[in-house]
MINU-702982 format. One line per field, with one value per residue (C-alpha): residue number from 1; residue in one letter; x, y, z. Coordinates in pm, 1 decimal, padded with zeros to 6 digits. Last residue first. Layout:
k (NUM,...)
r (a,...)
u (X,...)
v (Y,...)
w (Z,...)
***
This chain:
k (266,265,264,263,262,261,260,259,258,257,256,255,254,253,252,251,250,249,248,247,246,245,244,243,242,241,240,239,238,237,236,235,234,233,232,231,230,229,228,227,226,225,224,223,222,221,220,219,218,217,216,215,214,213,212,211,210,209,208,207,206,205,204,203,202,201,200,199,198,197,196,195,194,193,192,191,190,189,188,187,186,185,184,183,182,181,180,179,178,177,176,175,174,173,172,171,170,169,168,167,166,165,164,163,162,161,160,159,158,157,156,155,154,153,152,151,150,149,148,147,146,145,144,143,142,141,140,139,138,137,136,135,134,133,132,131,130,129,128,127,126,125,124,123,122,121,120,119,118,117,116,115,114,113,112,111,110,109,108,107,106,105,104,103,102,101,100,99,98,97,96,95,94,93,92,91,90,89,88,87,86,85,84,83,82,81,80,79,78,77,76,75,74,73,72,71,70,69,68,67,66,65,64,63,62,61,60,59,58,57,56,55,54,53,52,51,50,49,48,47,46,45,44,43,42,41,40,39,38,37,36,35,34,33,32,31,30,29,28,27,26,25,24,23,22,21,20,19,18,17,16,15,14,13,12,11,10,9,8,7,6,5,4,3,2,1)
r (x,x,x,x,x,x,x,x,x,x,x,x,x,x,x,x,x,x,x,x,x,x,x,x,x,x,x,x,x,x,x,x,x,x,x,x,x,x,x,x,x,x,x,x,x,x,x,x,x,x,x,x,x,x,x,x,x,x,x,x,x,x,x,x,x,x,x,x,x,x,x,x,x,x,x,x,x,x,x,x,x,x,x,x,x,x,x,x,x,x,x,x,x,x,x,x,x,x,x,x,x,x,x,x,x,x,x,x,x,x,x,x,x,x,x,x,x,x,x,x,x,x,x,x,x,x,x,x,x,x,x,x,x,x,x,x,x,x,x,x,x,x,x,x,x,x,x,x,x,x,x,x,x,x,x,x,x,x,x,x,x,x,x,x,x,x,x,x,x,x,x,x,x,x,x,x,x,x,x,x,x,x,x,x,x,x,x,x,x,x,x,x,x,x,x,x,x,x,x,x,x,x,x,x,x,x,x,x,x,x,x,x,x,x,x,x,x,x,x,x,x,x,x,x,x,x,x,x,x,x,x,x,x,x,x,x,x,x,x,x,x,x,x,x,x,x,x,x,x,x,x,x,x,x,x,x,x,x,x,x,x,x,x,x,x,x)
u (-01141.6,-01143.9,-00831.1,-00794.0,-00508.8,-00375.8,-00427.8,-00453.4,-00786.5,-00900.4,-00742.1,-00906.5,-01275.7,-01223.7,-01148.0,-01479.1,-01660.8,-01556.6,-01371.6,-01617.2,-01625.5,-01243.7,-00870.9,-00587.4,-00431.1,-00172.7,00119.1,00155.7,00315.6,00005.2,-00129.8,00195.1,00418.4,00603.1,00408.8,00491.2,00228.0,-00110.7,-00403.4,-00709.3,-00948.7,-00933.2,-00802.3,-01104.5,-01141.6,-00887.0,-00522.2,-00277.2,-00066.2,00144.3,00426.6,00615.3,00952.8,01081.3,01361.8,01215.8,00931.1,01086.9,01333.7,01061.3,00811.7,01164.9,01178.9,00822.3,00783.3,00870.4,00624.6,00329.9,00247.9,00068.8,00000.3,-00096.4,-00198.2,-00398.7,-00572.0,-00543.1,-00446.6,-00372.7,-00209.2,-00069.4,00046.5,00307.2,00329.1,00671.8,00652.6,00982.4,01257.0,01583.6,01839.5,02076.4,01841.7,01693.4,02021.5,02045.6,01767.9,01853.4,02194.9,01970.2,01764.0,01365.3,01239.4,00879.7,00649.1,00381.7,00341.3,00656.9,00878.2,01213.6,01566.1,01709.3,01686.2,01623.6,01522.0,01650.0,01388.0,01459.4,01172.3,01084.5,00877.2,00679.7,00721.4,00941.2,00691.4,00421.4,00672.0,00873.0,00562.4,00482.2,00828.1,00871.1,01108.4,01054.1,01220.4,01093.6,01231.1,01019.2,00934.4,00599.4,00572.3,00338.0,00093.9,00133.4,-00205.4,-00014.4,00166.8,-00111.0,-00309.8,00015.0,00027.6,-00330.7,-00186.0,00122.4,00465.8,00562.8,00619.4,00910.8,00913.7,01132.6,00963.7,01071.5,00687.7,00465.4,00313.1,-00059.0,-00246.6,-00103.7,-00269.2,-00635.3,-00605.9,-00448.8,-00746.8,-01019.4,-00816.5,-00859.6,-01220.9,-01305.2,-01123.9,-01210.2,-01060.8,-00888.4,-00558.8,-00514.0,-00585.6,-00310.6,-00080.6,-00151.2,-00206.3,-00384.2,-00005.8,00134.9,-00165.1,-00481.3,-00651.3,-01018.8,-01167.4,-01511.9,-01452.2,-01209.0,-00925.7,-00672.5,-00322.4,-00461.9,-00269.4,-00136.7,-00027.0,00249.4,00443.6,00397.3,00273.9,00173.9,-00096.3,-00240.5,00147.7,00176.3,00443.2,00274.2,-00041.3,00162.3,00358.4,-00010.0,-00049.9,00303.6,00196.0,-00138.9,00011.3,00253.5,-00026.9,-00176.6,-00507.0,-00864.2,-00943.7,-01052.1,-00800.7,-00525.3,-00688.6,-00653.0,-00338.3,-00179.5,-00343.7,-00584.7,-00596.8,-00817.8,-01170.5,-01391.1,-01096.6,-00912.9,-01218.8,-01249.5,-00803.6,-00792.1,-01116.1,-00884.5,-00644.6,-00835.6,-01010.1,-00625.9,-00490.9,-00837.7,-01114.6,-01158.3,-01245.5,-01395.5,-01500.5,-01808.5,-01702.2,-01929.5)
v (00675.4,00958.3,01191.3,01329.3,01570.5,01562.9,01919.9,01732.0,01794.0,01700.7,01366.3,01335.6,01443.4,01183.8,00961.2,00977.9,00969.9,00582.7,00541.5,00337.7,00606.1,00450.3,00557.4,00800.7,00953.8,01262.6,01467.5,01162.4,01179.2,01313.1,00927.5,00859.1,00618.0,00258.3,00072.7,-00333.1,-00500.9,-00434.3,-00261.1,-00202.7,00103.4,00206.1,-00113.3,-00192.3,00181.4,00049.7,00194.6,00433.7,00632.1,00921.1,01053.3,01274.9,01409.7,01065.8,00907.3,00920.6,00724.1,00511.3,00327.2,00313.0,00102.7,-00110.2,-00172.6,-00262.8,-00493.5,-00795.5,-00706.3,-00690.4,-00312.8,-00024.2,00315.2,00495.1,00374.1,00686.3,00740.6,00407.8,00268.5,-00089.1,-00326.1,-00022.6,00047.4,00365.8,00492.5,00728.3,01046.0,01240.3,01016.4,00954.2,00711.8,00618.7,00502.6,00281.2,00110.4,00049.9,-00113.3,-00376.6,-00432.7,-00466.4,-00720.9,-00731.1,-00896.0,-00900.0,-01147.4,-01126.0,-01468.0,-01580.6,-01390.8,-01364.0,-01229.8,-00971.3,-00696.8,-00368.9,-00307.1,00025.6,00036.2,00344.1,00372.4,00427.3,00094.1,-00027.5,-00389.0,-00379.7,-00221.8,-00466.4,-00818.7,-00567.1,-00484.6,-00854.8,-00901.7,-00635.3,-00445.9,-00086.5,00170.1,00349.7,00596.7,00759.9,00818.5,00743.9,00484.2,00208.8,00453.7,00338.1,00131.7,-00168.4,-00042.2,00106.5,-00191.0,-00367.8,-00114.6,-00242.0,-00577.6,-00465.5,-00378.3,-00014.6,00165.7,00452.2,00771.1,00898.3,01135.3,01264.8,01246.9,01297.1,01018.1,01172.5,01003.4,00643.1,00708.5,00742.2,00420.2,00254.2,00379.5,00240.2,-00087.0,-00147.7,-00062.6,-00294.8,-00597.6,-00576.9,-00876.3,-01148.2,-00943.9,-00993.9,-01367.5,-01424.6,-01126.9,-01370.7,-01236.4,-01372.5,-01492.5,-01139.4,-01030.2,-00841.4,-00654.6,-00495.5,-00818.1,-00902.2,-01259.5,-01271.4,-01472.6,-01354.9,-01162.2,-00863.4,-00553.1,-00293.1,00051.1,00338.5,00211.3,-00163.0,-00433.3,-00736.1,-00969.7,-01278.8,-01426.0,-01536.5,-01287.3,-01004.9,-01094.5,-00988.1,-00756.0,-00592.7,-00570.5,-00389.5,-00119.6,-00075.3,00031.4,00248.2,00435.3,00511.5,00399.9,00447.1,00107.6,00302.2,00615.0,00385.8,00197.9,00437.8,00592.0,00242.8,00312.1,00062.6,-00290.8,-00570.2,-00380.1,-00701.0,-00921.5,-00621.7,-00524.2,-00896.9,-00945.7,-00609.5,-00707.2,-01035.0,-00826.2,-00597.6,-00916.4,-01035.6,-00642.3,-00619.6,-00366.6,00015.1,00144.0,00077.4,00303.8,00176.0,00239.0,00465.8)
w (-01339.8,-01043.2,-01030.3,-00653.7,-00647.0,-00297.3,-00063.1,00265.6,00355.1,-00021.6,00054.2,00385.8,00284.3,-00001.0,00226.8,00442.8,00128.6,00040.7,-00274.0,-00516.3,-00778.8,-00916.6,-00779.7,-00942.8,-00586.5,-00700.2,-00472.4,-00253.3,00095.2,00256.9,00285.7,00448.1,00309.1,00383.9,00631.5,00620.8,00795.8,00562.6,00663.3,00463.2,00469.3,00153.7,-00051.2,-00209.0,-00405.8,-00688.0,-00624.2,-00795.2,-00600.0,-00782.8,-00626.3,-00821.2,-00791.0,-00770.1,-00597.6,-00247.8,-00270.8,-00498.4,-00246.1,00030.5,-00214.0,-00258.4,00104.8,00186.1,-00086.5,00121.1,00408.2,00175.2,00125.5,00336.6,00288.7,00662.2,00981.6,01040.4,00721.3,00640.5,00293.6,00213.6,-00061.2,-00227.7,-00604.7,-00688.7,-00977.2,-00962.2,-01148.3,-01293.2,-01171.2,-01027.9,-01024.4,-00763.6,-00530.9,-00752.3,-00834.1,-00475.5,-00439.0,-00696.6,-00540.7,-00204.8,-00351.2,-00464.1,-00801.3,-00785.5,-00951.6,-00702.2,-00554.7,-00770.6,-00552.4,-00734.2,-00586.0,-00768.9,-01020.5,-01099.8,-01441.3,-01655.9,-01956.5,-02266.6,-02413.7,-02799.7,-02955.5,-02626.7,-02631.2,-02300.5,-02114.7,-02118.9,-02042.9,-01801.1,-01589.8,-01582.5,-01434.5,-01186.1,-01103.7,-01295.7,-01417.5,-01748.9,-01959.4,-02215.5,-02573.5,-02648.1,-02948.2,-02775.6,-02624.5,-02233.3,-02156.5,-02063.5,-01800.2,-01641.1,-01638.9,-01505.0,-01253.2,-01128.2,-01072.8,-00875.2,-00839.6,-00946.1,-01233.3,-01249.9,-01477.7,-01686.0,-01877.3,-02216.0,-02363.9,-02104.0,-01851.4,-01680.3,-01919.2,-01807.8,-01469.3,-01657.5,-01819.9,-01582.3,-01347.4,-01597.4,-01614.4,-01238.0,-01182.3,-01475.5,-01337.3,-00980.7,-00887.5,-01118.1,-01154.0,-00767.5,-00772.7,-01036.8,-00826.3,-00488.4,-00220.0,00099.9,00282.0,00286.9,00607.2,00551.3,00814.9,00755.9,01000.8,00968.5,00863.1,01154.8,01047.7,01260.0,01288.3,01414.0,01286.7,01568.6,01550.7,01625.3,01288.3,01337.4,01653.2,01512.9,01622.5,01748.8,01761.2,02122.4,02167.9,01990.9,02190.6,02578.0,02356.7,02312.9,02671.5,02716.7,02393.4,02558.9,02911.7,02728.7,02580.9,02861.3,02961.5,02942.6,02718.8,02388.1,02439.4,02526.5,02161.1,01971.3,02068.6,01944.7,01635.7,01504.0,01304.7,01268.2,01362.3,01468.9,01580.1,01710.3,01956.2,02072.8,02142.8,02319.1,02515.7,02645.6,02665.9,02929.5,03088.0,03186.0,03280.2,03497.8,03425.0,03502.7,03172.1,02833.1,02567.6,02298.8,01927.9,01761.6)
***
């Protein structure tokens, strides 16, 4: 239970701001007026006050604390690397690849998004399935394109080596203009209040898919419940189907069977 404090100066106020962030490393902006007893608008001027000094960033009716706090749940773009990323939870990773490639039919067109654990998925696609894939990424496109009957549109673009995405607005726009049956979507972060979160560069393209496919199907190991990343670009109750390992923390699934998602455990 986090403590409530009222009646203190603006300076000692930010200076709490600045403690309870630390520990927690994000919340809503609701949150924390409720937290600090005042109004909303009072906590988005303080928080300008630390946006300006860069000790945190202000996003989507919250806040993400820009520090190193060993006990902090944030995460900022410069801790991921995809060769670090396909190094971590190995086993919990390939088991939900497994399980997310089950769900693709034969005649599906289906897009696969950025990510280490969409690489598991990518790979576990039965090599003579006939389907049409979209994806941007190029160690999706090294697994996909040895698969003996798809079809493989690629967007392209400029390319981050940290995760091996190719992002550009041409590329974008070719998204846009397609559509799909299911969309696997990866995520860096998932609140239940802040929402699904990405590295700020993916942002736009995680947009892009979310509304070109009549499926929305996130697929994410249990570590990234309860992580915040800067660039929001879903709502938990935007997905139709959450494939995720036995490590997801209770209080989630409480949430996802709250909102009426499919919960498929690997």
């Amino acid at each position: 239970m986090r403590k409530r404090i009222s009646g203190v100066k603006r300076a000692d106020r930010v200076q709490e701001l600045v403690k309870h962030l630390s520990i927690y490393g994000s919340s809503t902006i609701s949150e924390l007026a409720d937290q600090f007893d005042v109004s909303t608008m009072t906590v988005r001027r303080d928080l300008g006050v630390l946006e300006d000094k860069g000790i945190v960033r202000i996003f989507h009716g919250g806040v993400l604390f820009n520090g190193t706090s060993s006990d902090s749940k944030a995460a900022n773009d410069m801790d991921y690397s995809l060769l670090s990323a396909e190094s971590q939870h190995t086993d919990e990773k390939n088991r939900i690849g497994k399980r997310a490639a089950a769900l693709i039919s034969s005649d599906d067109t289906i897009i696969i998004d950025t990510g280490s654990t969409t690489e598991c998925l990518a790979r576990s696609i039965p090599s003579t399935l006939p389907i049409t894939v979209m994806c941007y990424n190029l160690n999706i496109l090294m697994h996909v394109s040895k698969l003996k009957n798809a079809d493989i549109v690629f967007a392209g673009g400029y390319y981050h080596p940290e995760t091996m995405l190719f992002e550009s607005a041409e590329g974008i726009e070719l998204i846009k203009r397609n559509r799909a049956n299911k969309a696997f979507v990866a995520a860096a972060g998932i609140h239940p209040q802040l929402g699904v979160t990405s590295l700020t560069h993916e942002g736009r393209t995680k947009r892009a898919i979310m509304n070109t496919a009549e499926k929305r199907i996130l697929i994410a190991d249990s570590s990234k419940f309860g992580r915040v990343f800067q660039a929001f670009f879903a709502e938990l109750s935007d997905f139709e189907v959450i494939v995720t390992d036995q490590g997801i923390p209770q209080q989630y699934v409480q949430e996802i069977e709250r909102l009426g998602i499919e919960l498929v455990i690997a």
